[in-house]
N, C-alpha and C positions, 0 to 999 in steps of 0.2 A: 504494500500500500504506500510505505513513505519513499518506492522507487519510483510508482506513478506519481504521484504526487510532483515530485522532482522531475521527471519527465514534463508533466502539464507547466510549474512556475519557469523552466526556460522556453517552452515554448511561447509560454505567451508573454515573458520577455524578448523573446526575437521578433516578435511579430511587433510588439511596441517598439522596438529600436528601427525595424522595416519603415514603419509608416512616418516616425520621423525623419528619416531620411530620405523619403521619396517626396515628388513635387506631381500636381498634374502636368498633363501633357500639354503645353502649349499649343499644339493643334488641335486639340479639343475631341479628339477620341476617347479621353477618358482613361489612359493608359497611365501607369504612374511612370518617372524618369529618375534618374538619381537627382536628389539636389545640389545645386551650387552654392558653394559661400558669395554670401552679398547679393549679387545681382540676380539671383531666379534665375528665369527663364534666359535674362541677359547676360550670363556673367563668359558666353563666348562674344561674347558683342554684336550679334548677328541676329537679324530681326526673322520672325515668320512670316515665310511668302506666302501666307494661305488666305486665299480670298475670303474663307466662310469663318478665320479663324484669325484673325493679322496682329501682331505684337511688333509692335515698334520699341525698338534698343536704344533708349538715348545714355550716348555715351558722355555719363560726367565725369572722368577721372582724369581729363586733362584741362588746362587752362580757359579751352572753349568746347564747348559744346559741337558735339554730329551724333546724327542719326542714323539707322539702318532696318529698314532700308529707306531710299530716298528717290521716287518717291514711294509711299503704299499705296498698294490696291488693294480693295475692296469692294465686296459684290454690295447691292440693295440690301437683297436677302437673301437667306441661307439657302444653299442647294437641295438641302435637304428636308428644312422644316418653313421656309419661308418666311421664317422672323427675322425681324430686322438682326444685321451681325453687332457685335461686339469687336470694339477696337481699344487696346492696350496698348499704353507706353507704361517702359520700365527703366527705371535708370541703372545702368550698370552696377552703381555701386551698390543697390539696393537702397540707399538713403536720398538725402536731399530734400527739400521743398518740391516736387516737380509741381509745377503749372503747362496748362497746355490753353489756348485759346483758338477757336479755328473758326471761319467765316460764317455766317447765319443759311440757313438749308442745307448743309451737308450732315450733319450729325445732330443727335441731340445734345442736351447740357454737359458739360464734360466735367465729371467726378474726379475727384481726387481728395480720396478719403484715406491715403495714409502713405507715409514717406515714401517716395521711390515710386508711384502709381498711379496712374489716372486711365478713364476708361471714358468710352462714351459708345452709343448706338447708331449704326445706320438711320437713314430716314429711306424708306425704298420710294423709289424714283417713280411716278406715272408717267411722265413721259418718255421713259425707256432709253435715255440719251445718257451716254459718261460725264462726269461733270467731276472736274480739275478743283480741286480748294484747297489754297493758300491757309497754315497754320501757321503759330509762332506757339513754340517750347522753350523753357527758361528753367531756371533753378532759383534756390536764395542764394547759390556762389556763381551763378554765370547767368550770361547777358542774353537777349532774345535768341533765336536763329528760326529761320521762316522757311521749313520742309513744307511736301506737300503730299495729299491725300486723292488720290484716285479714285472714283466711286462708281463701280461698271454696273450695267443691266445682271442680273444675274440668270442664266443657262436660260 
């Protein structure tokens, strides 16, 4: 009895140690990944090219500010469920103030509700045309820079 026992308290300490060190999938399957110190999903610097899924990397570990990718695309809406998508900035370091501000009709309000992160939603297009929109991202230790957002019909 006290070998099962022993048997059951490490398992389900590896299974707690598992899940702290796993992240979701930034593509949005739902698959877990290992995690990165600091920046998540950023911390190779390199944004996600996925239209139903997009994560923009902004890079603050040097004196100015870049992003990746540059520009993003993104669909209306999801290929799969037809809801408007979700679009992420993450700052590499995982910290920071991040702000993001981007022109009126491309997304909704754009959140940023905790260091390193801001999110906001598609608005799905009626009239079925791509439309280009100018943002600016900054930080509390760096200055504007004005990347941009690509918003295509979706399939």
């Amino acid at each position: 009895m006290f070998r099962s026992l022993m048997v059951l308290g490490i398992t389900i300490a590896l299974c707690g140690c598992a899940a702290q060190t796993a992240a979701p999938d930034p593509a949005g399957t739902g698959a877990l990944q290992p995690s990165r110190a600091g920046g998540g999903p950023c911390a190779s610097k390199r944004g996600v090219e996925n239209r139903n899924a997009p994560i923009v990397c902004v890079d603050d570990t040097g004196s100015t500010l870049t992003v990746h990718p540059d520009p993003i695309r993104m669909h209306d809406v999801g290929q799969n469920d037809r809801l408007p998508v979700m679009l992420q900035w993450h700052t590499v370091s995982g910290r920071n103030d991040l702000r993001v501000e981007i022109e009126p009709g491309c997304v909704t309000e754009v959140k940023c509700e905790r260091p390193g992160h801001c999110s906001a939603r598609s608005m799905p297009r009626a009239d079925k045309t791509e439309k280009r929109c100018k943002y600016d991202v900054w930080t509390d230790r760096h200055p504007r820079l004005d990347p941009d957002v690509i918003i295509t019909p979706c399939c």
